[in-house]
C-alpha positions as CSV (number, residue, x, y, z in Angstrom):
1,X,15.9,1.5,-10.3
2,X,16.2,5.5,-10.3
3,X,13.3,8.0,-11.7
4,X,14.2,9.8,-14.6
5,X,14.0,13.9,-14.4
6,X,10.8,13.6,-16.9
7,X,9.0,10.8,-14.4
8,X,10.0,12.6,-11.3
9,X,7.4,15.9,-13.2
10,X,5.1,13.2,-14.4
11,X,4.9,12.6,-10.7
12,X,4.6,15.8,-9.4
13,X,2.1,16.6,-11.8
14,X,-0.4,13.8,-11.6
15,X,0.3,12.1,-8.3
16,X,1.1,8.8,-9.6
17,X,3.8,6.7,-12.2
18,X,2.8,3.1,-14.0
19,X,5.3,1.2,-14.6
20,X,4.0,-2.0,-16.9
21,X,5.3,-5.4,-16.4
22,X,7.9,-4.0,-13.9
23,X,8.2,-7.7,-12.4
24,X,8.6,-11.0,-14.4
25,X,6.1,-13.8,-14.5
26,X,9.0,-16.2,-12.5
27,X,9.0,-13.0,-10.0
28,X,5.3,-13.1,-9.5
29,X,4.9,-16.8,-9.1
30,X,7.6,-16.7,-6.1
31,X,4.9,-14.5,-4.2
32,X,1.3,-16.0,-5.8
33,X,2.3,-19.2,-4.4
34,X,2.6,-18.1,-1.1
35,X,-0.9,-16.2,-1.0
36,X,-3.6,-19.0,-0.3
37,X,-1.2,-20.4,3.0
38,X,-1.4,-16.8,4.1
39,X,-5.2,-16.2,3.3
40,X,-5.8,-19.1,5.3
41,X,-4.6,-18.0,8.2
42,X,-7.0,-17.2,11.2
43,X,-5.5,-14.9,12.5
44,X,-6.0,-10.9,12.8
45,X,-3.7,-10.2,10.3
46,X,-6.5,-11.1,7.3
47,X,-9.4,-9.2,7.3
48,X,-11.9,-10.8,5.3
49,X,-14.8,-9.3,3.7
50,X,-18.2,-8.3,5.2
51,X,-20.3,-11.4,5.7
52,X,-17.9,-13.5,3.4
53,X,-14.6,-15.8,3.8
54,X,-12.8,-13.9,1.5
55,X,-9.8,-12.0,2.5
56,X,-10.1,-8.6,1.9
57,X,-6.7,-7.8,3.6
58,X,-3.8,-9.5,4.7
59,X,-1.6,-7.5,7.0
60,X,1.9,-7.7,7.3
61,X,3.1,-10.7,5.8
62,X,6.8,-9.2,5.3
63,X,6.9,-10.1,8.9
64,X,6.2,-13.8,8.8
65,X,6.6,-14.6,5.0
66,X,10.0,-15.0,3.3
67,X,9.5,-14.0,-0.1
68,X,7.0,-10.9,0.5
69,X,10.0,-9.9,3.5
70,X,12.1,-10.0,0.6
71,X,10.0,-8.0,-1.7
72,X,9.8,-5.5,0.8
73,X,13.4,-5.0,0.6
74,X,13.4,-5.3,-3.5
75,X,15.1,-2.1,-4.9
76,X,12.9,-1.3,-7.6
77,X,10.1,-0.6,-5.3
78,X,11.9,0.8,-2.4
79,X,14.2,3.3,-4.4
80,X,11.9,5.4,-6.3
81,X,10.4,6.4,-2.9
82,X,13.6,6.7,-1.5
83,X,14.4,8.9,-5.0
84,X,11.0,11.2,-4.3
85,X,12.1,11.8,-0.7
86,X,15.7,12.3,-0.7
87,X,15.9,10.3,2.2
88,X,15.6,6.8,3.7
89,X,12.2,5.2,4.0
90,X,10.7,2.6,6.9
91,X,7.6,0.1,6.1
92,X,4.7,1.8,7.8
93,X,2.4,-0.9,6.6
94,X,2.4,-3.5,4.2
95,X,-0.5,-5.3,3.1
96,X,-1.9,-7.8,0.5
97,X,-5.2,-7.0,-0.9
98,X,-7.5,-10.0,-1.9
99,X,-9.8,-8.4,-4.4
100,X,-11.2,-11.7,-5.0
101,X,-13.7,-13.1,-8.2
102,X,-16.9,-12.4,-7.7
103,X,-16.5,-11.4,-3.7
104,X,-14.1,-8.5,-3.6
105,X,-15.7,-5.6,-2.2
106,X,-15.1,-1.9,-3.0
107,X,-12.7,0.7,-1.5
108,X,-14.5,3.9,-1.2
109,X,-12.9,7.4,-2.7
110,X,-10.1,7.8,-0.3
111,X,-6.9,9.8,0.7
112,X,-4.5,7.0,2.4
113,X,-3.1,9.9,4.1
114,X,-6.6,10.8,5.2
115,X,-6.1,7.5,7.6
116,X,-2.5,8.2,8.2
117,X,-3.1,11.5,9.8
118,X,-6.5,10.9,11.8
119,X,-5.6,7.2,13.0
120,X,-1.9,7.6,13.1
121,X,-0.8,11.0,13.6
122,X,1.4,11.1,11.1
123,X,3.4,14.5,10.5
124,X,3.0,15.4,6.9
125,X,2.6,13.3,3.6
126,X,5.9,12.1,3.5
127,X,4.4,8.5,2.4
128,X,3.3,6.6,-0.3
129,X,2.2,3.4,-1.7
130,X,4.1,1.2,-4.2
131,X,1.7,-1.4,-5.6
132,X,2.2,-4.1,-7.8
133,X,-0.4,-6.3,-9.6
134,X,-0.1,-10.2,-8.2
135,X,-2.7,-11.1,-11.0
136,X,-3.5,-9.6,-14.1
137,X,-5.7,-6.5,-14.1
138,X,-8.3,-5.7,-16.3
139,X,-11.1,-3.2,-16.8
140,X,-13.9,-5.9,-15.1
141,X,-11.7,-7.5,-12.3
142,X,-12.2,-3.7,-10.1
143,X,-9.0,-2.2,-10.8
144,X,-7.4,1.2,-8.9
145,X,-9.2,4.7,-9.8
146,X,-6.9,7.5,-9.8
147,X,-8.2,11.1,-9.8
148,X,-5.1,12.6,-11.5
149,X,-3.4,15.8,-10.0
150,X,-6.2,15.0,-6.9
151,X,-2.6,15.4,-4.3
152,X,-2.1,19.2,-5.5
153,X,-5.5,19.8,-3.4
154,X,-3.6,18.8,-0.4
155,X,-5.5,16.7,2.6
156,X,-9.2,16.7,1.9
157,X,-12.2,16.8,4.1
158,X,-13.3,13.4,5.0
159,X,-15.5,11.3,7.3
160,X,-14.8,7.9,9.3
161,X,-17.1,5.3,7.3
162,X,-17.4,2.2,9.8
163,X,-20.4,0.7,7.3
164,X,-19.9,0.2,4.3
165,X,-17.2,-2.3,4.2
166,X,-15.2,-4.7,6.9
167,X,-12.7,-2.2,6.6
168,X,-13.0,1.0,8.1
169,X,-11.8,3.5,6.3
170,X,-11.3,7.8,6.1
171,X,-13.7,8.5,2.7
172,X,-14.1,11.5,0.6
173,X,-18.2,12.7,-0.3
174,X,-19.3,12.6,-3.4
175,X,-19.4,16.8,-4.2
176,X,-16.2,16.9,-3.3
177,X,-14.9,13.6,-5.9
178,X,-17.1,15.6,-8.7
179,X,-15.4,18.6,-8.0
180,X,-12.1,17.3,-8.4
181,X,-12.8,14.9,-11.8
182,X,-14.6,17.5,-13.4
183,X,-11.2,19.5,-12.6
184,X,-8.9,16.6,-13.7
185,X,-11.0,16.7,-17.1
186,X,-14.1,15.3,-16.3
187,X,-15.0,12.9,-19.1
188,X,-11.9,13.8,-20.5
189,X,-9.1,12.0,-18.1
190,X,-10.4,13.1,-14.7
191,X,-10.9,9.7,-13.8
192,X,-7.9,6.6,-15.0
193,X,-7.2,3.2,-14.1
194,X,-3.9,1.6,-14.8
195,X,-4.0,-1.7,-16.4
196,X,-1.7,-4.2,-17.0
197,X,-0.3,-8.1,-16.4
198,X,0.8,-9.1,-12.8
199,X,4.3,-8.2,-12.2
200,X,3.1,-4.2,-13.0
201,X,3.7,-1.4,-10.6
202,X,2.5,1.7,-9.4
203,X,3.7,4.4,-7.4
204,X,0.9,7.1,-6.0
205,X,1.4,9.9,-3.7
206,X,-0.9,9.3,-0.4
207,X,-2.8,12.1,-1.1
208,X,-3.7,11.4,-4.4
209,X,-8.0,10.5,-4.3
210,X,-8.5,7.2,-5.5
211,X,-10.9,3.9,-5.4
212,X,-11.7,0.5,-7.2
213,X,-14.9,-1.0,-7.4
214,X,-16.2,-4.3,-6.7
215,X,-14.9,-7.2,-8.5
216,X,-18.1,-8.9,-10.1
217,X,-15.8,-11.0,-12.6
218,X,-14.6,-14.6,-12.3
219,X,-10.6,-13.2,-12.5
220,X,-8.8,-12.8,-9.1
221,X,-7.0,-8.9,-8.7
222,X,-4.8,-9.7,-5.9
223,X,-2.2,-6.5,-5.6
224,X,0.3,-6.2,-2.8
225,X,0.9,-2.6,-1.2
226,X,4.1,-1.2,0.6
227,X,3.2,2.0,2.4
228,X,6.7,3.6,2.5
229,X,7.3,7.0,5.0
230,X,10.4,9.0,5.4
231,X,11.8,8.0,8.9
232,X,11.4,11.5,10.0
233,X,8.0,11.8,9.3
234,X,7.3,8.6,11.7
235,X,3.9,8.5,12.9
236,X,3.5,9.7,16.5
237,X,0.2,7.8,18.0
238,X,-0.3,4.0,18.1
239,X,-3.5,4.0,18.1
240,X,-4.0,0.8,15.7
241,X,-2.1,-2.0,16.3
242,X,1.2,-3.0,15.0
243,X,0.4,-5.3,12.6
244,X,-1.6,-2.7,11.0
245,X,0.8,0.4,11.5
246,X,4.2,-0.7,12.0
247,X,6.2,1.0,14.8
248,X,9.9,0.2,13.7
249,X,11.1,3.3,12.3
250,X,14.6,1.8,10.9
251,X,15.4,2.5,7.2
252,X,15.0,-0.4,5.1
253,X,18.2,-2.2,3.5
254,X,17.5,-3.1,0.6
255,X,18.5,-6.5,-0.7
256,X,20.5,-7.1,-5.0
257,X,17.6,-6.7,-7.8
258,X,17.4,-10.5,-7.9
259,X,16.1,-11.2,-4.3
260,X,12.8,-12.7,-5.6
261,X,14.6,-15.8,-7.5
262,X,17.7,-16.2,-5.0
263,X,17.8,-17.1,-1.6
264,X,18.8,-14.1,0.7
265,X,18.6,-14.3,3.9
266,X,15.9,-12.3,5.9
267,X,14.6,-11.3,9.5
268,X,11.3,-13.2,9.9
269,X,10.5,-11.9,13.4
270,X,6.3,-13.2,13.5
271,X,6.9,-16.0,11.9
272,X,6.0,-18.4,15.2
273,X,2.7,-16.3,15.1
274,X,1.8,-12.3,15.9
275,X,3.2,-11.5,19.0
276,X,0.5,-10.3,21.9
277,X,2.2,-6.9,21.9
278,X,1.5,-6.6,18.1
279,X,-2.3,-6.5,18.8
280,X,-2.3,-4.1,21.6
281,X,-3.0,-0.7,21.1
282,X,-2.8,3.0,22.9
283,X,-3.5,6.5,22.2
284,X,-0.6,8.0,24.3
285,X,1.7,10.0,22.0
286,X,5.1,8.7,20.9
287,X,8.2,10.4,21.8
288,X,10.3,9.7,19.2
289,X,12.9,7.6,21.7
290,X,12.1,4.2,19.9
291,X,13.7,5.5,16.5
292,X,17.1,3.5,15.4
293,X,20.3,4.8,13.8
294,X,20.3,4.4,10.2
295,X,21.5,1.2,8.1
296,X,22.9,2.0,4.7
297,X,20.8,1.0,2.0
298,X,22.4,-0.8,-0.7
């Protein structure tokens, strides 16, 4: 999959692309059957949501699951970064998140590069996320906000909320999110949420300022993210563990556009369990030593 000259502006220009029913219903249900095994894992990997059982996050599974290690390799999510970039990508995190019926919490107005840079020193905004919906999303089941053209402000002022939710998270204050709908249009398009049936994608730029509220209907949103970074812009503190921020900076080889419904074969190096190392954590800065040659990407 390659962006077209008229998506690669619509990009530029509001900070994200939807791309509706990107994924077929037999591609989904390859990867929804394999959620509730991983969700019931207790393990570090799922964070589950304040004072609830719910999964709010479940980190890494590429590492440990077979068909989400082969959807992090699928070519229609990895290439349009790739495109963006004009250069090879590496996973910097991948993660399923659990938006569950009736329990799924919100994500406060955020930069995801807000987090990359503070937590992970990560040079520049040479990263995005590639979503794609797991269930259907609708306007009741707390789909994604966007705050179009929000990336042209650059990185944003914002403050380490350890309350509100199990997550903790880099947020944006409220003057500031007026500021920049009221900009975007205000009542007029300054806020939009993409919609769609599972199998849907999205591509946002990581500073883009976005949200989703709480999910107060009986419908399950379940989306998975790939956080995507251009290998030279590798982050440079390890702050969070690696289960959280991955610390393999090799380019991703992407596997044929049918992965999903074919067996192909894939490195499952966690699948035993998270290794001890994968949980440890330092503030020391990174060298750059640990960075391997380049794989073509197919």
């Amino acid at each position: 999959m390659r962006l077209t000259p008229e998506q690669l502006e619509q990009f530029d220009r509001e900070g994200y692309l939807f791309f509706p029913a990107q994924f077929t219903r037999d591609e989904m249900r390859a990867l929804t059957d394999e959620v509730p095994q991983l969700y019931a894992r207790r393990e570090a990997c799922n964070v589950r949501e304040k004072g609830k059982d719910a999964v709010r996050t479940n980190f890494a599974a590429h590492m440990y699951s077979k068909p989400f290690a082969k959807l992090a390799r699928h070519p229609r999510m990895v290439q349009p970064v790739m495109d963006l970039f004009d250069e090879q990508v590496y996973m910097h995190q991948f993660k399923i998140n659990g938006k569950q019926a009736f329990d799924g919490d919100v994500w406060q107005w955020h930069q995801d590069y807000g987090t990359w840079l503070n937590d992970d020193q990560m040079p520049t905004e040479r990263a995005m996320n590639v979503a794609i919906f797991l269930d259907d999303v609708n306007e009741y089941n707390g789909p994604l906000m966007f705050i179009p053209g929000s990336h042209k402000k650059g990185v944003v002022q914002a403050r380490h909320d350890l309350t509100t939710t199990s997550y903790p998270l880099w947020t944006v204050d409220n003057d500031l999110i007026a500021t920049l709908v009221d900009r975007a249009g205000g009542k007029n398009g300054g806020i939009v949420s993409p919609k769609g049936p599972a199998g849907s994608m999205i591509l946002f730029h990581s500073c883009l300022v976005h949200a989703s509220s709480s999910n107060l209907s009986p419908w399950n949103r379940v989306s998975v993210y790939l956080s995507l970074c251009a290998v030279s812009n590798h982050i440079r503190r390890f702050k969070r563990p690696e289960y959280i921020a991955h610390r393999n900076f090799t380019p991703i080889e992407c596997l044929p556009d049918d992965c999903l419904l074919k067996d192909y074969p894939v490195d499952l190096p966690w699948k035993d369990g998270i290794p001890a190392s994968a949980l440890q954590t330092t503030d020391v800065p990174f060298d750059g030593s640990r960075v391997e040659p380049a794989m073509t990407v197919l």
